[in-house]
C-alpha positions as CSV (number, residue, x, y, z in Angstrom):
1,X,8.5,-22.9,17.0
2,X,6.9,-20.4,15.2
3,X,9.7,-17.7,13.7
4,X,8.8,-14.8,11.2
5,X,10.1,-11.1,10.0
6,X,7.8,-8.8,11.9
7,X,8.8,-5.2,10.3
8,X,6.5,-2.3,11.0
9,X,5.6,0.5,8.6
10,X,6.0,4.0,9.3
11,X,1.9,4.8,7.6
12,X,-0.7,4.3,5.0
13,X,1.1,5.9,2.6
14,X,4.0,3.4,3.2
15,X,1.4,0.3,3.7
16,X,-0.4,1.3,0.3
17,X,3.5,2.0,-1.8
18,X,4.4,-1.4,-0.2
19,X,0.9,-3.3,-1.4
20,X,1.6,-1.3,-5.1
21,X,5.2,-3.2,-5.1
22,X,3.7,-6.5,-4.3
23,X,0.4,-6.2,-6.7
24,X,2.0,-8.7,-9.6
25,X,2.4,-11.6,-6.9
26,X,-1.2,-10.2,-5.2
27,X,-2.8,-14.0,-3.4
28,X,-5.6,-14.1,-0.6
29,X,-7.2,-11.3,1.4
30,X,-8.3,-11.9,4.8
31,X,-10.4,-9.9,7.5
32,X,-9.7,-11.5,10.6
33,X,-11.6,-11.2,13.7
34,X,-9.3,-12.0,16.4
35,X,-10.3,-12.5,20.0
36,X,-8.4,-13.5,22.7
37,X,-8.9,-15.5,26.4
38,X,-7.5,-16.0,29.4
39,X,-8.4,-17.5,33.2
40,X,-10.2,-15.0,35.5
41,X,-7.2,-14.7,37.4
42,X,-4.9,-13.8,34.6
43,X,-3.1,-17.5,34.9
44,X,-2.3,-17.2,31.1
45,X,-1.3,-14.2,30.8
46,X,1.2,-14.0,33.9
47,X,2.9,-16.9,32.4
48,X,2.8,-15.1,28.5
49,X,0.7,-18.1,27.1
50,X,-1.7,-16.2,24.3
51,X,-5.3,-18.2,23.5
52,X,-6.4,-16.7,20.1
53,X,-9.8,-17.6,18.5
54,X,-9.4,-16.4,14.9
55,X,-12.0,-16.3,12.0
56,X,-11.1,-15.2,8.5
57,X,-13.6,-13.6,6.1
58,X,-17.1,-13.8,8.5
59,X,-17.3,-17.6,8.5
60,X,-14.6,-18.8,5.8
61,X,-12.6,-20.6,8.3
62,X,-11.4,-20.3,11.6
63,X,-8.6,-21.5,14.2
64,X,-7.7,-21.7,17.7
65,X,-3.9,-21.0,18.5
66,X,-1.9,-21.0,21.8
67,X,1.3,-18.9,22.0
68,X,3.9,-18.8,24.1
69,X,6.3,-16.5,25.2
70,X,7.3,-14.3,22.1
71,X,11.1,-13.1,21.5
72,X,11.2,-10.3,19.5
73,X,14.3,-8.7,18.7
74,X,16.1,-7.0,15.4
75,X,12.6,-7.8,13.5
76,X,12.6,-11.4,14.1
77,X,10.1,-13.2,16.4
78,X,10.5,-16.3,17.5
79,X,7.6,-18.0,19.9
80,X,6.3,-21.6,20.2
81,X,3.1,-22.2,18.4
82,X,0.2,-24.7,18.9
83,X,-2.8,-24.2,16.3
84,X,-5.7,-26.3,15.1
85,X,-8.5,-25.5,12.8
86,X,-11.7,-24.6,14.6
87,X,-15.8,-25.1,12.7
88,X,-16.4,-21.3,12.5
89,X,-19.9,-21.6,14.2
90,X,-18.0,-23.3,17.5
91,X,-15.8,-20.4,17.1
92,X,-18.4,-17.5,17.5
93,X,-19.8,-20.1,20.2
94,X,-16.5,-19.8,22.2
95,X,-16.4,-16.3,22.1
96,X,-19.9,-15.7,23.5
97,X,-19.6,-18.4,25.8
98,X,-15.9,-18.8,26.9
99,X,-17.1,-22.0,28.9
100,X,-17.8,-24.0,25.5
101,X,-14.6,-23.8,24.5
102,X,-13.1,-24.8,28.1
103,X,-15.3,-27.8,27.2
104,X,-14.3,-28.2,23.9
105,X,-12.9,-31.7,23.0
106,X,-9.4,-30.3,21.9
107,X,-6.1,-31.8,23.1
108,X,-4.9,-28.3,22.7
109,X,-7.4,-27.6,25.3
110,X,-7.3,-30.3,27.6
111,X,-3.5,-29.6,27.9
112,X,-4.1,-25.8,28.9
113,X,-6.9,-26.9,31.5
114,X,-4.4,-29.2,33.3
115,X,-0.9,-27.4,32.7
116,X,-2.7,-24.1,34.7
117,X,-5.5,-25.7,36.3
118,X,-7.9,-23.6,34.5
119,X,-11.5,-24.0,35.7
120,X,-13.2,-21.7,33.4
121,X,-12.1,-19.0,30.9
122,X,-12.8,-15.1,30.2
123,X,-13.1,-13.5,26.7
124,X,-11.0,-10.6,26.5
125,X,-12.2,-9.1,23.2
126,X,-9.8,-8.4,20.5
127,X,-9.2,-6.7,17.0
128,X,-9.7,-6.4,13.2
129,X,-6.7,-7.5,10.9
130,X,-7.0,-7.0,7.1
131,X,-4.2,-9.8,6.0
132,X,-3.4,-9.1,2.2
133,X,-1.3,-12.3,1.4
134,X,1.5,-11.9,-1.7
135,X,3.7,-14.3,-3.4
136,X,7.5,-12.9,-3.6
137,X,11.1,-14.3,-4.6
138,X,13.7,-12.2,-4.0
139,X,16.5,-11.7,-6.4
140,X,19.7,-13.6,-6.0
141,X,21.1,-13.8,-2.7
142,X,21.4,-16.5,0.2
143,X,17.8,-17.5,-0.5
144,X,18.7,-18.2,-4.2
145,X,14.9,-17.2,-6.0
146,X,13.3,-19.4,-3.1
147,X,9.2,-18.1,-2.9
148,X,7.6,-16.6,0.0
149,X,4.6,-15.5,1.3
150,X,4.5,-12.4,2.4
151,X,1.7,-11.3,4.1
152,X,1.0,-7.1,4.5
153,X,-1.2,-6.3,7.7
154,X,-3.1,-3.3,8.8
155,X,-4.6,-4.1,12.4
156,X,-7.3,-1.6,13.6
157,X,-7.7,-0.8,17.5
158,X,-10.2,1.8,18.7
159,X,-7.1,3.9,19.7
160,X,-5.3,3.6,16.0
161,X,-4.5,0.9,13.2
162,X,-0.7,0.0,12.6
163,X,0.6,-1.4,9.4
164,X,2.8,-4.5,9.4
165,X,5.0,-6.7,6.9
166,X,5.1,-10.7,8.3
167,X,6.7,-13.8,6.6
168,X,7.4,-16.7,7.9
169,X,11.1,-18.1,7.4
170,X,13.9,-20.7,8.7
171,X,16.4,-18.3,7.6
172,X,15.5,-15.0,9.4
173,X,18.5,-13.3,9.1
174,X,19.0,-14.1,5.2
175,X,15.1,-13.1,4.5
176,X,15.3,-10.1,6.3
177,X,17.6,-8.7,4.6
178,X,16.4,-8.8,1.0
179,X,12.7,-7.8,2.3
180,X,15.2,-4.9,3.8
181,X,16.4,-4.4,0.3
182,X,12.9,-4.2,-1.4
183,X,11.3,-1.6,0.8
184,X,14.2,0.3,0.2
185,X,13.9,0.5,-3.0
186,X,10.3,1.2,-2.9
187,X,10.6,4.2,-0.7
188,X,8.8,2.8,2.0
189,X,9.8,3.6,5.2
190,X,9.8,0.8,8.3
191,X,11.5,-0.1,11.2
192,X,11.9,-3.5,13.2
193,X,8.9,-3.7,15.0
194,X,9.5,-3.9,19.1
195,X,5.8,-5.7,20.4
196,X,3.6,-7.8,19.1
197,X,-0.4,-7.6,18.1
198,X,-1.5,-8.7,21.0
199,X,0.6,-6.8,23.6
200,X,-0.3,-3.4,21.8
201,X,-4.0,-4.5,22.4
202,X,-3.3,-5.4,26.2
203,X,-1.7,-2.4,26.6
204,X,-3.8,0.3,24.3
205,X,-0.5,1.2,22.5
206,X,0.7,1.7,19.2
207,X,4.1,1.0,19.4
């Protein structure tokens, strides 16, 4: 079960006052491609199961992930995750030819092909995500100096680009509220964010 603090920034100004706070604790930078697939009748996406072929910097590295069913409430997303790493030619394979990866030897894979009798597969296209990745510790509090990595998004669509804050935590509730607490006090305005990625790119939205 993946869980993480998904909190959505108001604009660029905000996104680039927010990447100033965290430059002392600056890590990676990633451009993902993302790209996403589903059955030709829509049998994954009727049942909310996301298939996401991700590469990171051209041909650094890339992974497959399956997703299900995403709650996302108050800022905090919880979904179950599946991911493996990928070779980053077979991933640029799999998104030209959607019927490699059906055919890829992947127990991730094979499960999906029997769970909802897939046949074959359909690219859906995707999106751009530049992923700036920063090491934090938050001052006192429940989490008592414990590191994260936060990681700052801005994810471009043809109709718009939104701006996003993500960590990963077991303590949700505890974590957001100090990362509450430090965009407060860095002026930048947010608010929980209500969707995920991917729906906003199903949907052409930017919400």
């Amino acid at each position: 079960m993946e869980v993480e603090i998904k909190l959505r920034l108001a604009s660029k100004d905000d996104y680039e006052r927010l990447q100033r706070a965290l430059a002392p604790g600056a890590g990676a930078v990633y451009q993902q491609e993302n790209f996403f697939f589903d059955g030709p009748g829509g049998e994954l996406n009727a049942r909310r199961v996301v298939v996401r072929v991700r590469l990171y910097n051209r041909d650094q590295k890339a992974t497959l992930t399956v997703k299900g069913e995403q709650v996302l409430k108050d800022g905090i997303g919880r979904a179950p995750e599946t991911e493996e790493k990928l070779d980053p030619a077979a991933a640029r394979r799999f998104v030209a030819e959607p019927s490699a990866l059906l055919a890829h030897d992947s127990e991730i894979v094979r499960h999906l092909a029997s769970q909802y009798s897939l046949s074959s597969l359909v690219c859906l296209g995707g999106f751009d995500n530049l992923r700036r990745e920063f090491s934090w510790a938050p001052h006192g509090g429940p989490e008592g100096g414990r590191g994260f990595t936060l990681e700052l998004d801005a994810t471009t669509y043809p109709w718009g680009t939104l701006y996003e804050l993500e960590c990963e935590t077991d303590q949700p509730e505890a974590l957001r509220t100090q990362l509450e607490a430090l965009l407060s006090a860095n002026g930048v305005a947010y608010e929980y964010s209500k969707t995920s990625k991917f729906a906003n790119f199903v949907n052409r939205t930017l919400v």
